[in-house]
N, C-alpha and C positions, 0 to 999 in steps of 0.2 A: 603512469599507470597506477603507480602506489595511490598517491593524489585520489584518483576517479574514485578507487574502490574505498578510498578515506573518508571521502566527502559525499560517497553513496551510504556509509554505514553511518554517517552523521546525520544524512538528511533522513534517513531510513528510522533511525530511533526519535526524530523530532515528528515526522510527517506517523508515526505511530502510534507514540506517545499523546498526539491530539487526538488523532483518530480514538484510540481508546477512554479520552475524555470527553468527546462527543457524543459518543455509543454511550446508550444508556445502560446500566444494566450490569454487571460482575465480571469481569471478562479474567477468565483463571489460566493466565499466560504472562511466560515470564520476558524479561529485559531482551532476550536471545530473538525472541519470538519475536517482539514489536519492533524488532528491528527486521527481520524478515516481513513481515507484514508491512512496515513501511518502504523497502524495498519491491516487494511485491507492488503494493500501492502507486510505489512510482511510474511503474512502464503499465500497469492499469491504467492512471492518469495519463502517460505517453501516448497510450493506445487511443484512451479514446479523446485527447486533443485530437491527434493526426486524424481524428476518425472526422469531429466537430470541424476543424479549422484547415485540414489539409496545408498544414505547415509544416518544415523537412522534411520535404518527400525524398531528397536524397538518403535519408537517414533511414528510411525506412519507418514502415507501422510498430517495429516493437524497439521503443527508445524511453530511456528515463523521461523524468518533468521533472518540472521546477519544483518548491516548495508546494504554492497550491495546488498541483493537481498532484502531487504526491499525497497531499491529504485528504483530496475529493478519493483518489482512489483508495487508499486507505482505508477510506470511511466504508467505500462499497466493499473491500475486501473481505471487513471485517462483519458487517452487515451481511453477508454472506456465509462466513465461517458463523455466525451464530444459530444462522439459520436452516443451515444443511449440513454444516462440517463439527460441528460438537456433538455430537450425537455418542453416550457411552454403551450403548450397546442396549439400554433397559430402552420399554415403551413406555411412554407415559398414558 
């Protein structure tokens, strides 16, 4: 168990940490964060493999991913948070 949640917080700050160099643009979030955001990013990419490929149906629709779809979702996480979820309260 130790293991999973080790090699989730690792692939979580790698599969982020690209995400965030992909995204164009300033992204004012810290080490903590792009590791949630890569974990987030993973069962996004889980979701929508299992959605594309209908692969581990035993496991169910909400399961991590590998590497790449941790960083495809990633990518959409964060593409998301730019776009609806930063928002400081002023209007532009």
């Amino acid at each position: 168990m130790f293991g999973y949640i080790l090699g989730l917080i690792v692939v979580g700050l790698i599969a982020g940490a690209i995400a965030r160099f992909l995204v164009p643009g300033r992204h004012n979030i810290s080490i903590p964060m792009t590791i949630v955001l890569g974990v987030v990013g993973s069962f996004v990419g889980g979701f929508l493999g299992y959605l594309l490929f209908r692969k581990d149906g035993y496991a169910g629709f909400f399961q991590p991913s590998g590497i790449f779809g941790s960083i495809v979702g990633s990518i959409i996480v964060l593409l998301l948070w730019v776009k609806y979820g930063n928002k400081s309260g002023s209007r532009r």
